[in-house]
N, C-alpha and C positions, 0 to 999 in steps of 0.2 A: 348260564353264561351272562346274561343280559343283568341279572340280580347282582352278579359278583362286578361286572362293570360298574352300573348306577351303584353300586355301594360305592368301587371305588371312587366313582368322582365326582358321591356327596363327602366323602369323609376327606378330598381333597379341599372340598369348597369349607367345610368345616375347619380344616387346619389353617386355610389362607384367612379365615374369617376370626380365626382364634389369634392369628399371626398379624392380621390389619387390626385387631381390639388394642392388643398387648403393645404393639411398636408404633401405630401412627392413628390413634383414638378419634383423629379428629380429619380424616381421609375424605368421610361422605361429606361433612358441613362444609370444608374450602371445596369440594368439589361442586355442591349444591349453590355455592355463594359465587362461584368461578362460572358456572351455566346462567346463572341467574344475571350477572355481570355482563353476559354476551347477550345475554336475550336483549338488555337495555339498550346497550350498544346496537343490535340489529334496529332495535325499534326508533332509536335517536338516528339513525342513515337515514330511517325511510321517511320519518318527520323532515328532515333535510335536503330530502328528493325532494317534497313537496312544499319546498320552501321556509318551512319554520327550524331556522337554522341558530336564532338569537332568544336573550332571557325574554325581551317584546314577544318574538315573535308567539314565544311558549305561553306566554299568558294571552295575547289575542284569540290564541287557538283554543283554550278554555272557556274564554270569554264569549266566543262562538258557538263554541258546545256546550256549555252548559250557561245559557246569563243569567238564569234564576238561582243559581248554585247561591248561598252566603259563601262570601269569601273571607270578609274579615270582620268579625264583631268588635267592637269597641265602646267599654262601659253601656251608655243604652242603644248605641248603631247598631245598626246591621247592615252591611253593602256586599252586594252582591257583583257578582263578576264583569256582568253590565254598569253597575251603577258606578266602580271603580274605573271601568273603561272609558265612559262619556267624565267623569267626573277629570280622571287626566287629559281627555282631548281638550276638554275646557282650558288647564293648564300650558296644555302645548299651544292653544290658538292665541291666548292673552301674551305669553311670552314672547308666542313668536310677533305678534301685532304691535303690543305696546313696547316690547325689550329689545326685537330684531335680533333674538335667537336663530342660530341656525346651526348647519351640521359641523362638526368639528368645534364648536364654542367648550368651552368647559366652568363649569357650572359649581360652585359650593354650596354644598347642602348643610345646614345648622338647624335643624328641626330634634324636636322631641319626638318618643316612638306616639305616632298616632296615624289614623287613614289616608292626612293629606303630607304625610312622609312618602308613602305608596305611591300615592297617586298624582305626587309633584315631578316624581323620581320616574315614572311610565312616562311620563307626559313628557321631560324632559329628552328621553331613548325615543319619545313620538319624532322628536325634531333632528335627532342624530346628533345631540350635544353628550359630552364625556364629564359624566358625575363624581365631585369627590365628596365623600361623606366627612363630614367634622364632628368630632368628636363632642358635645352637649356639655360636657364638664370644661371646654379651653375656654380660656380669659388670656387678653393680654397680648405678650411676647409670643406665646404657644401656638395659640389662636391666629395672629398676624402669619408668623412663621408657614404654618399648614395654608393659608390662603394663596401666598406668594411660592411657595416651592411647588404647586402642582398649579398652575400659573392662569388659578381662575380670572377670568374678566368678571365675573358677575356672582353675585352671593345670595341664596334663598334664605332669609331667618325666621322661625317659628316664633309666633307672638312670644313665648313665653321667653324667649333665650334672644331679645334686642338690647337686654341689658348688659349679655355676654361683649355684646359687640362695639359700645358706648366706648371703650376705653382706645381702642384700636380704629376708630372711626376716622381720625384725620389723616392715618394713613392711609387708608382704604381710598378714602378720595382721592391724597395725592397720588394711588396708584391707578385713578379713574374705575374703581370695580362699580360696577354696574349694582345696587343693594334694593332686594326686593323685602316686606316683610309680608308673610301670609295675614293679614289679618285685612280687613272691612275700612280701614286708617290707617293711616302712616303715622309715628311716633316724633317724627323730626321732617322736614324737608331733604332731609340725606339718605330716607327710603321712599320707593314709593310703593303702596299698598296694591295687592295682590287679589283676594279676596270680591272684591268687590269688583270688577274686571271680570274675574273668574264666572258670575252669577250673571253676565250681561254680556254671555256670548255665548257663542254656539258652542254644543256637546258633540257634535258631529265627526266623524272619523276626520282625517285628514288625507286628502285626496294624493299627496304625492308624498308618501313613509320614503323615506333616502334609503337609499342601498348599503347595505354596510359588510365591510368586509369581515371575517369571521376572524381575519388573524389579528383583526385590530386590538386598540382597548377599551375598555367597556367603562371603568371603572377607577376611581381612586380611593385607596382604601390605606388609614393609616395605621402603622405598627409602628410599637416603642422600639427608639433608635438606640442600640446600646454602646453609643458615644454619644447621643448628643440628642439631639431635639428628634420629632417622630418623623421617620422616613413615608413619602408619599409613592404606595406598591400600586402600580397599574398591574389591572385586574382584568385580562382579555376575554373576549365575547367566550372563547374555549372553556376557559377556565368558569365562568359564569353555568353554562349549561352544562360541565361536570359535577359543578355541586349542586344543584338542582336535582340529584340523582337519593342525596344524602335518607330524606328519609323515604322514598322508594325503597332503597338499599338495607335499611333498619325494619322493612317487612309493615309500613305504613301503609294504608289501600287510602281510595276517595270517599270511602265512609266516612274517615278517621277528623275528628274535632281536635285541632293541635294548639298548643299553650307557648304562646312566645311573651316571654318578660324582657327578656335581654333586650338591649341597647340595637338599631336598627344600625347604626354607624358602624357597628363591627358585622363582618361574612357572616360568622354564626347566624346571626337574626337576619340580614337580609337576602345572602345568596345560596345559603342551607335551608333556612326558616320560611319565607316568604318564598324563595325559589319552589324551595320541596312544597311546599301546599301549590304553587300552580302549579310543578309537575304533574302532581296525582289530583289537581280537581278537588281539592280538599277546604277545608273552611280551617281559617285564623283565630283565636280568640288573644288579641292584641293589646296586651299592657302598657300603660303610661311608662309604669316604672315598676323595678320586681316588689313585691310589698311577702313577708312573711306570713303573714298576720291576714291577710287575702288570699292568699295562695290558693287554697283547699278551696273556701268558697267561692272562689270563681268557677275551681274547678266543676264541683257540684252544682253550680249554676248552669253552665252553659254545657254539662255532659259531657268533658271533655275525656278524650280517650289517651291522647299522647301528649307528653310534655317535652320539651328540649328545655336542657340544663349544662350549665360551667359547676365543676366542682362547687366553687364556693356557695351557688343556689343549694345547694342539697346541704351544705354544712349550715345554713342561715336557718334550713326549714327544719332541721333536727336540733338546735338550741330555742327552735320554739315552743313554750308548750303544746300542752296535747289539747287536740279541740277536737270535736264528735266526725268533723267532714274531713279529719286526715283518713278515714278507715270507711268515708260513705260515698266515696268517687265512684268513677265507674275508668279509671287511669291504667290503662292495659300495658303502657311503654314509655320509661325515659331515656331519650337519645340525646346525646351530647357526649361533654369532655372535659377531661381533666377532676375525674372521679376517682380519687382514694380508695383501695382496699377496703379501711377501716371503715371506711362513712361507706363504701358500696353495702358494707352486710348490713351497716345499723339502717341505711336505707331503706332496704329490702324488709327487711324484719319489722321495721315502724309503721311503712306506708302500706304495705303490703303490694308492688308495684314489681311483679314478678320478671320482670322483660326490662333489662338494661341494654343498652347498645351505646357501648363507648367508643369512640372513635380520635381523629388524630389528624388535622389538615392545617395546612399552611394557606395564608393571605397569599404568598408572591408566586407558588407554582401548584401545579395540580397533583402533585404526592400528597399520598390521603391511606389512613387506614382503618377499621371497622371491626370491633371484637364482636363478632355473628353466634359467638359460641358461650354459653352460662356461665365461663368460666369468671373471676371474678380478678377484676388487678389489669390483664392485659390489656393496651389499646388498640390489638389487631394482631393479625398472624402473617408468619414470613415463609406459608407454606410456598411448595412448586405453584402453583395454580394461582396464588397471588403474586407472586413475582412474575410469573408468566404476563399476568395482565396489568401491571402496575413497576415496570423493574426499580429497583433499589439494591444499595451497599449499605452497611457500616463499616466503619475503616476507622482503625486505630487511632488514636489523637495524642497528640504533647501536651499535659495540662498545663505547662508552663508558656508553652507559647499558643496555646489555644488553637494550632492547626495541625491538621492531619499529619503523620508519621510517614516520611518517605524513606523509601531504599537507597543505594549508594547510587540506581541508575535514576533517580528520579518517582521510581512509580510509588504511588500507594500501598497500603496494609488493610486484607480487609481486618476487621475484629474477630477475636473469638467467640462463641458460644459463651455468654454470660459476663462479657466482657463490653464496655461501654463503650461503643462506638459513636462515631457523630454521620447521622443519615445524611445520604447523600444519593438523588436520582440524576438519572442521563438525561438531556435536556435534547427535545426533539421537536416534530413539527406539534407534538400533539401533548406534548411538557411543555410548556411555554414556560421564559424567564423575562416579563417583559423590564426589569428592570423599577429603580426611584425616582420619579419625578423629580429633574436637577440635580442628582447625586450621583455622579457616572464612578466615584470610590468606590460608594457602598456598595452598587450595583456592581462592580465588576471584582468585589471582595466576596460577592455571593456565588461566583462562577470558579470553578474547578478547572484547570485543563492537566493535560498528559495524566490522568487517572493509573490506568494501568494500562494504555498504549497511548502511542504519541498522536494526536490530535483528537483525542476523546473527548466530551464536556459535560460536567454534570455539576447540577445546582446543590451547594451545600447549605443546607437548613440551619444550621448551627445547633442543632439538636442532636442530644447525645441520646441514644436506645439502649437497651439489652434485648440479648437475642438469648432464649432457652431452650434447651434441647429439644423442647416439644414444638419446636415453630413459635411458639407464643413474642411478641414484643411487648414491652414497657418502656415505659418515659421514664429516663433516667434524672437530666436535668438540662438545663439552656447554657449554653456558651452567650459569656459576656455577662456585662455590668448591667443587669436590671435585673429585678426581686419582685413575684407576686404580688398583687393586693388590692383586693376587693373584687377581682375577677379582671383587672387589667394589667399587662407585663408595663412595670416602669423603669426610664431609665433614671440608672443613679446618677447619670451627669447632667440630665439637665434638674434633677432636684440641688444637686449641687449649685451650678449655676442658677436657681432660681434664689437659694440661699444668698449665694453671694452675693445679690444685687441689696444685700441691707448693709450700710453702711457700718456700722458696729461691728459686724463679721470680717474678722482677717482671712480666714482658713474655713474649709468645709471639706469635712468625709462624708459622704455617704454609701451606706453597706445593707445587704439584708438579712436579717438575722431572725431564727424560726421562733416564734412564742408560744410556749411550752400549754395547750388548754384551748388552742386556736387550730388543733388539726394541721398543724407544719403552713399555715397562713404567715408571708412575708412581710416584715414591718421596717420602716427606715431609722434608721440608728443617724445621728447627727452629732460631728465632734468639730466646732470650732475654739477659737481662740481670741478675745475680744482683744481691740486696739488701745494699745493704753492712750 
């Protein structure tokens, strides 16, 4: 009797197990990624019981646990979690002494990726002042533009990049911005030097860190405007400590020696990259700037185990030739985004770099997704268990007017199964949409209401997905006028407008069009019509 039972219900557990292979393959990984999700979350409340509730406070708390830890290597550096800690109280005491920074100020930052990026930018969250990062490539109109619409009083410059500023300097004054440059000397009378200040005062904690509220904002972070010049996204203390989960979440430990090239002015590198190594207690090996031709021997240098990459890194380092330290790393994981099919396998197959983790987030809210599973193409999954813990729609869209598809009563459409939708999440206490610094349009063109019942709200991303029978997502393409290139989304109206400002130029299109040997890389096309 008891043999004829346990048969039947091992051969039950075998049918359902035959039956979870065949129809939903990937049951155990969102379920494993779904506990895994919660445990963080348990563990972020109870850091938050104990006070460390902001990205400061996360890396203090490192900084304490481990200060001999290396945090961030750079070319011959080495700084350790202490030496970055005293090295920004330096920055916060000189600011606050010689600048009269204080909490609510807001601060532009124009630095190149290097240690006292870090540790201008801590130093600055020492004082409770709200950071915008500048983009290292603006000149000019661009450049002015981004100072004044997130409505710094005061401007940090890396020695290297006071010449960006030269052009735009008489406004700056008449708008009275306060212009620091990090260096030992000042270059003009219209900065004053930084550096030297810095080295002739104390490193000491700061006895009164300002209280800050969680639902504030943290951060100004710029994205290509697709009308017009780049939108400045405030980037809330929330949102800051969700992406700090990033390579936690991609199966990263405090062992792990991570590779950051990318630009410190865009999320990626500084609230994914620099975040996620102080989440996990983990060591930086920090680039000036991404070099090809480097790449491998840093990695071999410094033992590095994990890399973070934008597509176009991975297309750059496979038109490299072959060199001995692409294949003598010791590079166990690349995490990032916006990785190709085609380059995912030639990737894999070159470098031999068996662990990809592609993923899928937004500068302005906390919708984010994470392909956890080998499979190759997706940037995440739309199982129960993810949508449980992250909810999302795709919903139908008009490609001619570029907005969602409504019904006769008003509501939405979600999309079908392999059908392009544009993502859209419900905006809550814990989705934040804090909105564009002085652009109350754009910001209120990002916001959805009456969804599918009347007072509903949800942030739409302008991203169009496909959904596949198997749960799997893909990036389809972006809603609106800007085209790839170089690892930046540009808008075509302000290359337009920048066109136009030459005299000669009656007329200007600008469009993006794929070049056929460049891996679907966007290029701008230009048709004017000279003045006779």
């Amino acid at each position: 009797m008891i043999t004829v039972v346990f048969g039947s219900v091992l051969a039950t557990l075998l049918a359902l197990l035959f039956f979870q292979r065949n129809t939903y393959p990937f049951f155990w990984d969102d379920l494993f990624y779904y506990l895994k999700l919660r445990r963080y979350t348990k563990t972020m409340r109870a850091r938050m019981r104990q006070g460390i509730t902001t990205y400061l406070d996360n890396f203090l708390h490192q900084a304490r646990k481990n200060p001999s830890k290396p945090f961030i290597i750079f070319e011959n550096q080495t700084l350790t979690y202490r030496d970055v800690d005293r090295r920004s109280n330096r920055f916060a005491n000189a600011l606050r002494t010689e600048g009269s920074l204080k909490q609510g100020d807001i601060v532009a930052l124009l630095m190149s990726n290097e240690p006292d990026f870090v540790a201008v930018w801590l130093g600055l969250c020492k004082l409770g002042c709200e950071v915008a990062f500048l983009n290292g490539h603006l000149k000019a109109g661009p450049l002015l533009h981004c100072i004044r619409i997130c409505g710094a009083e005061t401007l940090v410059v890396g020695a290297d990049l006071v010449c960006s500023v030269e052009e735009v300097l008489p406004d700056l004054k008449k708008d009275n911005v306060g212009m620091w440059v990090v260096d030992h000397s000042s270059p003009s009378e219209d900065f004053k030097s930084l550096l030297d200040k810095v080295e002739n005062i104390s490193g000491e904690a700061l006895s009164d860190l300002p209280k800050v509220d969680i639902m504030s904002n943290f951060l100004f972070i710029f994205t290509s405007g697709t009308t017009g010049l780049s939108k400045a996204a405030r980037v809330g203390h929330l949102k800051a400590i969700a992406s700090m989960a990033f390579f936690h979440m991609c199966g990263a430990t405090s062992d792990d020696i991570i590779y950051i090239t990318l630009p410190l002015y865009h999320m990626s590198a500084s609230l994914l990259g620099i975040g996620g190594c102080i989440q996990l207690g983990a060591t930086c090996v920090l680039k000036k700037k991404f070099s090809a031709r480097q790449f491998w021997k840093d990695c071999v240098k410094h033992n590095v185990t994990v890399v973070q990459y934008i597509g176009e890194l991975c297309r750059y380092l496979l038109k490299h030739p072959i060199i001995p330290e692409e294949r003598a790393h010791c590079v166990r994981m690349a995490a990032g985004s916006g990785l190709r099919s085609d380059v995912w396998k030639e990737f894999i197959a070159r470098f031999g770099i068996n662990k990809i983790r592609e993923g899928y987030g937004l500068t302005e809210a906390s919708i984010g997704f994470l392909n956890y599973t080998d499979e190759v193409g997706p940037i995440g999954r739309a199982s129960y268990f993810n949508k449980l813990s992250m909810p999302f729609e795709l919903l139908r869209y008009d490609p001619q007017t570029q907005e969602p598809v409504r019904t006769d009563s008003g509501r939405c459409i979600r999309a079908q199964a392999k059908e392009a939708g544009i993502l859209v999440a419900p905006l809550t206490a814990m989705n934040q949409f804090l909105g564009y610094a002085g652009n109350k349009f754009q910001s209120e063109k990002k916001v959805l209401r009456d969804v599918f019942k009347a007072g509903d709200v949800y942030f739409n991303t302008g991203d169009l997905l496909l959904h596949d029978h198997r749960d799997f997502l893909y990036f389809n393409d972006r809603i609106g006028d800007t085209f790839r290139w170089k690892g930046e989304n540009v808008s075509t109206t302000e290359v337009s407008e920048v066109l136009g400002l030459l005299d000669f130029i009656q007329e200007v299109n600008v469009y993006g069009v794929t070049i056929p040997g460049l891996w679907n890389d966007m290029k701008v096309e230009q048709v004017w019509l000279q003045s006779c």
